[in-house]
C-alpha positions in Angstrom: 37.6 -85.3 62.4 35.2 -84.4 64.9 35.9 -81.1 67.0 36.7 -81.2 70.9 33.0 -80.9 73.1 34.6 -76.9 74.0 36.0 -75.9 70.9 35.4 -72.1 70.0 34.7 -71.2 73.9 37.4 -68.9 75.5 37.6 -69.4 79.6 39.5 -66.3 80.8 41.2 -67.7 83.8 42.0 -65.6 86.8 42.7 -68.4 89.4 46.3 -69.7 91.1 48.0 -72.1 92.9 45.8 -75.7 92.2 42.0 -75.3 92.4 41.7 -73.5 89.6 44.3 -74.3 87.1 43.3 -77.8 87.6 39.9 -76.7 86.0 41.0 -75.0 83.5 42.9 -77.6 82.5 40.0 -79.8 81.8 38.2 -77.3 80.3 41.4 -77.3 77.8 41.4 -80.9 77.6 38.1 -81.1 76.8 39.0 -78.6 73.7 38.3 -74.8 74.8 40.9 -71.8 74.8 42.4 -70.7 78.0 44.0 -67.4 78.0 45.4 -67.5 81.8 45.5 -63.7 82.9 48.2 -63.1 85.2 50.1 -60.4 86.7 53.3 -59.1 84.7 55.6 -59.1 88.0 54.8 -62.4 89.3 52.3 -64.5 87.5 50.9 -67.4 89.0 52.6 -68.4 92.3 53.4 -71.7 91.8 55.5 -70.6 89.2 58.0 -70.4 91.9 56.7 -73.4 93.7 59.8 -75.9 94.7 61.6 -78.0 94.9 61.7 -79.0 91.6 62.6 -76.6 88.4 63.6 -77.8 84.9 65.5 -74.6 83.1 63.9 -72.3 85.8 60.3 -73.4 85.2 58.6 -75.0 88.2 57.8 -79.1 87.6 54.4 -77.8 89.8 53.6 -75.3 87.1 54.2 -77.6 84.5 52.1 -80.3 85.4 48.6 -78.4 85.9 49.1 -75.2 83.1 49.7 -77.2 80.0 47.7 -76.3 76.8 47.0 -72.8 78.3 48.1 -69.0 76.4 49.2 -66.3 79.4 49.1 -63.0 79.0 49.8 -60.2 81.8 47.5 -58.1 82.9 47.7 -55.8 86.2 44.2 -55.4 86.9 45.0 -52.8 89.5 45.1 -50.5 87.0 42.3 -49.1 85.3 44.0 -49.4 82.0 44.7 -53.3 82.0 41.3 -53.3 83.9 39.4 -52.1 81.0 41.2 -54.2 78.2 40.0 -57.2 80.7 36.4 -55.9 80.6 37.2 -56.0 76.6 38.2 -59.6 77.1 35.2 -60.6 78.8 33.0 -59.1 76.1 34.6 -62.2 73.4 34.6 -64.5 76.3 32.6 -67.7 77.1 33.4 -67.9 81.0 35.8 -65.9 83.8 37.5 -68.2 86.6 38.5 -66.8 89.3 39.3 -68.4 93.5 39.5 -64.8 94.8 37.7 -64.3 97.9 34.6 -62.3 97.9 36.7 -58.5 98.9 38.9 -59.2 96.1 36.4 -60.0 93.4 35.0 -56.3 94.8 38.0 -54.3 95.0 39.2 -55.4 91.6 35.8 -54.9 90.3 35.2 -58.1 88.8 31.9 -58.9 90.1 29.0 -60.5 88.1 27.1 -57.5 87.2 30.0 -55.5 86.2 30.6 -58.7 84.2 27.3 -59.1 82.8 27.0 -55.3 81.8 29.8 -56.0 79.1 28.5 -59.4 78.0 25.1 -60.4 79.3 25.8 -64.3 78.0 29.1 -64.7 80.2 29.6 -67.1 82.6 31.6 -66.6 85.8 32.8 -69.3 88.2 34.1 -68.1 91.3 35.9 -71.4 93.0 37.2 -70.3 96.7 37.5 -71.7 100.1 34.2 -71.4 101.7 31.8 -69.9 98.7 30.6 -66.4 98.5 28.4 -66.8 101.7 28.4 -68.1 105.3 30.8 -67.5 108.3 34.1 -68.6 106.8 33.5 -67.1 103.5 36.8 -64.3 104.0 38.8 -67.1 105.8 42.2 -67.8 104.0 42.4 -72.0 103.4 44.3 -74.6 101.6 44.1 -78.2 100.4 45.0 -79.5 103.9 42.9 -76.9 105.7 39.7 -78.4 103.3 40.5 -82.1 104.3 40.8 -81.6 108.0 37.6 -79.1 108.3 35.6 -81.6 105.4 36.3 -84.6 108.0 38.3 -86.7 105.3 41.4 -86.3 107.3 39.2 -88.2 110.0 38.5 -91.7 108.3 42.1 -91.5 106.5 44.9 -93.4 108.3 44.9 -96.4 110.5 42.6 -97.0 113.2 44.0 -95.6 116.2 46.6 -93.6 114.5 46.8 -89.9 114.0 45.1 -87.8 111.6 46.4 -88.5 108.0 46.3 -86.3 104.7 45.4 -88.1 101.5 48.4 -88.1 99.7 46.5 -86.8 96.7 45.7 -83.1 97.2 41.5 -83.8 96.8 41.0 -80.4 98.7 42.1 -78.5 95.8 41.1 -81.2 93.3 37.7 -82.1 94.1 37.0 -78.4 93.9 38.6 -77.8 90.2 36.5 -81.3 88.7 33.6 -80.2 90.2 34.3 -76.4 88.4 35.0 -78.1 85.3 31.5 -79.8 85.3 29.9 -76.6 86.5 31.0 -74.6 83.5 30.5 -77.3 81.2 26.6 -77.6 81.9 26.5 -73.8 82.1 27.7 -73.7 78.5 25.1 -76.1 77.9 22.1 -74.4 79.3 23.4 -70.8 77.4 23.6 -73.2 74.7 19.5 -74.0 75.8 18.4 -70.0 77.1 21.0 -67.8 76.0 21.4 -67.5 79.7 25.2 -66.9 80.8 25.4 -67.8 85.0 27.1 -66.9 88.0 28.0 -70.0 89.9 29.8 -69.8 93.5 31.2 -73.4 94.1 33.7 -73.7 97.7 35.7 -75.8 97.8 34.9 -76.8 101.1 31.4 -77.8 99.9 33.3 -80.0 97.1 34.9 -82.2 99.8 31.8 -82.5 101.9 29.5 -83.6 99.1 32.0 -86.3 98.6 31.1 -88.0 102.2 28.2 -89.8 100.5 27.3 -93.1 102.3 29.6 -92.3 105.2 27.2 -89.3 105.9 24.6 -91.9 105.4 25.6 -94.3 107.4 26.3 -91.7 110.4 22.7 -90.7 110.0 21.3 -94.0 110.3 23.3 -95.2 112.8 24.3 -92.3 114.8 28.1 -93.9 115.0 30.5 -91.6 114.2 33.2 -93.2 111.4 36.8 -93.6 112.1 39.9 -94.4 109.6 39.9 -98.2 108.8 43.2 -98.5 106.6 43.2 -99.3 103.2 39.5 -101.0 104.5 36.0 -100.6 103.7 33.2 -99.9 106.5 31.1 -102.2 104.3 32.9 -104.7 103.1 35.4 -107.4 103.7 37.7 -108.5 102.7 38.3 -104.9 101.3 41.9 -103.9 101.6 45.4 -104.1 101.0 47.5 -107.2 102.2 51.6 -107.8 102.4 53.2 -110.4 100.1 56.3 -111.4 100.1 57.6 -109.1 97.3 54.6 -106.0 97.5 51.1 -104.8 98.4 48.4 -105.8 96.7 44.5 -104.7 97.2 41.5 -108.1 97.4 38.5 -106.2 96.3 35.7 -108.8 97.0 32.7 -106.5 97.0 30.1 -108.9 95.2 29.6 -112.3 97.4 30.6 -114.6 94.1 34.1 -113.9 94.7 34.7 -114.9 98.3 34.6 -119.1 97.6 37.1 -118.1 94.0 39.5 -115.9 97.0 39.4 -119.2 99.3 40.4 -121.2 96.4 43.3 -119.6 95.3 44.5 -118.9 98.9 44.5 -122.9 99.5 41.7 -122.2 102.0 38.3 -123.4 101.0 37.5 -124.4 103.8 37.0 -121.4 105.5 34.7 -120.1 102.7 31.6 -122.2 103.9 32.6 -121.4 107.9 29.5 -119.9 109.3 31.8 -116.6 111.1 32.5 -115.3 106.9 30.1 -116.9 105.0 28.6 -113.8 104.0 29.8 -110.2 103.9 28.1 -109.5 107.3 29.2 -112.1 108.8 33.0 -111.1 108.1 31.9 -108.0 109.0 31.2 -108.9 112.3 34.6 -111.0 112.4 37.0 -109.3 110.7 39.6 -109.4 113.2 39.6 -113.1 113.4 39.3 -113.4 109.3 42.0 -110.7 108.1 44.9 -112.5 109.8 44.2 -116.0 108.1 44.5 -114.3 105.1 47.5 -112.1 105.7 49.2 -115.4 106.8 48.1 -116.9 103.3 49.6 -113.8 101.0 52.8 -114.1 102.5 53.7 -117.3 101.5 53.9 -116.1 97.9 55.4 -113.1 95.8 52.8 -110.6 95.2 53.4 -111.4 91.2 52.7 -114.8 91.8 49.0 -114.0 93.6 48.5 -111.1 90.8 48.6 -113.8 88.2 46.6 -116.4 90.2 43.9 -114.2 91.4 43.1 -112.7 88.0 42.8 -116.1 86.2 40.6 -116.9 88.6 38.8 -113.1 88.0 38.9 -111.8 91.2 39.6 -107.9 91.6 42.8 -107.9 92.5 45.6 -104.7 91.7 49.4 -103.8 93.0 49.6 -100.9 95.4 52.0 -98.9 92.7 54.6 -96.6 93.0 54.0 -93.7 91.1 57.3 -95.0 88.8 55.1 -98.1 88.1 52.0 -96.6 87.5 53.4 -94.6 85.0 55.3 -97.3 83.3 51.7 -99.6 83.2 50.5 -100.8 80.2 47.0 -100.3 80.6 48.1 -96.6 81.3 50.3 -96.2 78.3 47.7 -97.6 76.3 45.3 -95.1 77.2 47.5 -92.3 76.6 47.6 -91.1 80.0 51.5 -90.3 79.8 52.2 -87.7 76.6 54.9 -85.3 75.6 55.1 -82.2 74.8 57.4 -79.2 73.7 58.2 -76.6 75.7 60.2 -73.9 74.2 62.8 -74.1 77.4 62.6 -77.1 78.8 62.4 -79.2 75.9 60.6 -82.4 75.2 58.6 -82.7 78.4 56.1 -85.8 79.8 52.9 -84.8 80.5 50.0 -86.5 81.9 47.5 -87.2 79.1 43.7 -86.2 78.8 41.5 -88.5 80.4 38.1 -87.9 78.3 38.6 -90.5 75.7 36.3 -88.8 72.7 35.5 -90.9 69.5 37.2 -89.4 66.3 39.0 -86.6 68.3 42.5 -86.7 69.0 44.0 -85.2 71.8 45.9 -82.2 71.1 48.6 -81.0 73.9 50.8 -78.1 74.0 53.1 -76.8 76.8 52.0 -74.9 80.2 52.8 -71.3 78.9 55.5 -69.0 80.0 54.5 -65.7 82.1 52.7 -63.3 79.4 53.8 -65.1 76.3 50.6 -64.7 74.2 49.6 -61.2 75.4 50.5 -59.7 71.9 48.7 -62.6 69.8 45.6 -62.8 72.8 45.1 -59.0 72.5 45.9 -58.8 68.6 43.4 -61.9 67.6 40.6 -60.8 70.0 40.6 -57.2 70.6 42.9 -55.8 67.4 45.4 -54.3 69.6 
């Protein structure tokens, strides 16, 4: 069997809440050890993150520290401090999502770093980056989508400002870190080079503006929220049935007349107001209504079933109970289990790199400080 892409690197991760622990969990997924340092009174503060708790353990903490060791170290103290600096000298890469005083009053920066392992790799994931006027400014995942602009094209037009319901602040941030690290590893792999990246998290949502940054610079128009729409396309969106939502994705012309068809109205296809994709552009609020009147007449099963024998994109809106129950994400392995020595037999969400000849391996988020005797025996003898 092949080994994971990471195997044999050790991340030493400092980082809390999401940001960071959702990083290190990929870099876990994708096979390397995490030893998550954290401090003996408290440990990570989503460990007392509600309202959930199965046998005391937060469901938060759970979901985003599996296949992680924690040990507790207070690195206050120039004692625990020094056995870190021992860590970093086995270590691959240091996380961290302190802000730039705390890196220095803890002394962890990247020289003091680098003097005890010239080849290590630190990854500081914070707010605003290392630089720039916000960089001491406290923020969280709602704080990054308003001040990114996402919060601004989310929601329904004329309606308030809307957060995502997924938390892409914090996530777009800890991919992003995951990558970083990864093609560090690679270019020490390349110059024997370690690196010290500063990625913000703010920077993380605004790089994900793409076209709509584009689009604004072209045009000068400044976008709004369009729904479940698309600026580009139509029809693009979600529509009622009589039972659910579903989404019509017709983003490629050759599916318009096949959409027309199965809604009983072909003759609209060839109508010279949505006859192409800027033409339905420019009348989309004549054309969405014809077809919201259409979907209702049938069950949203019914137009599922119809739409994909005639192949065109087409998907429920799920609930997260249906999602989770899908066969497509069963297959995949995206729902595993896993033992936890208090909680039991636990579902977890799976690994999402699938990797040829390697099978995923999954073990339980760790409880506070429960492989500080093996961490510090293994790597340091003590």
């Amino acid at each position: 069997m092949n080994q994971p892409f990471l195997s044999g690197a050790i991340v030493l991760d400092l980082t809390q809440m999401l940001s960071g622990p959702y990083a290190s969990l990929l870099l876990a997924d994708l096979g390397a050890r995490v030893i998550k340092i954290e401090d003996p009174e408290k440990g990570d503060r989503i460990r007392g993150m509600g309202p959930h708790f199965n046998q005391g353990e937060s469901a938060y903490f759970l979901a985003v520290n599996r296949s992680k060791e924690s040990i507790c170290l207070d690195l206050r103290q120039d004692e625990d401090r020094e056995t870190f600096y021992k860590l970093v000298e086995k270590a691959d890469v240091v996380l961290d999502n302190f802000r730039p005083r705390v890196l220095q009053k803890l002394g962890l920066e990247y020289e003091t770093l680098k003097a005890r392992n010239p080849k290590i790799i630190q990854l500081s994931l914070s707010a605003f980056g290392q630089t720039g006027p916000y960089r001491e400014s406290p923020a969280f995942d709602l704080t990054l989508q308003a001040i990114s602009g996402a919060m601004s094209v989310t929601g329904e037009p004329g309606g308030d400002p809307v957060r995502l319901g997924l938390p892409m602040g914090d996530l777009a941030g800890g991919s992003f870190a995951a990558l970083a690290v990864s093609a560090a590893l690679y270019r020490r792999e390349r110059t024997g080079e370690g690196s010290r990246i500063d990625l913000s998290l703010m920077d993380s949502m605004v790089s994900l503006l793409t076209y709509m940054a584009g689009y604004y610079w072209h045009s000068g128009v400044i976008p709004g929220p369009v729904g479940s729409g698309h600026q580009s396309v139509v029809p693009y969106q979600a529509f009622k049935t009589r039972t659910i939502y579903i989404i019509i994705a017709v983003f490629v012309e050759k599916f318009w007349q096949a959409l027309c068809d199965v809604l009983g109205l072909s003759e609209i296809a060839a109508d010279p107001r949505f006859d192409s994709n800027l033409n339905r552009l420019e009348n989309r609020a004549i054309l969405i209504p014809i077809l919201q009147d259409a979907f209702l007449r049938k069950s949203g099963e019914e137009w599922l079933e119809k739409l994909t024998k005639a192949e065109v994109p087409c998907a429920p809106v799920n609930t997260l109970d249906r999602v989770l129950e899908d066969p497509q994400t069963l297959h995949r392995g995206m729902v595993a289990e896993v033992d936890h020595p208090k909680c039991g037999r636990i579902k977890a969400l799976g690994n999402p790199f699938v990797v040829q000849g390697v099978d995923p391996v999954y073990k339980p988020a760790p409880l506070l400080g429960e492989h500080t005797e093996k961490v510090l025996k293994e790597l340091l003898g003590i």
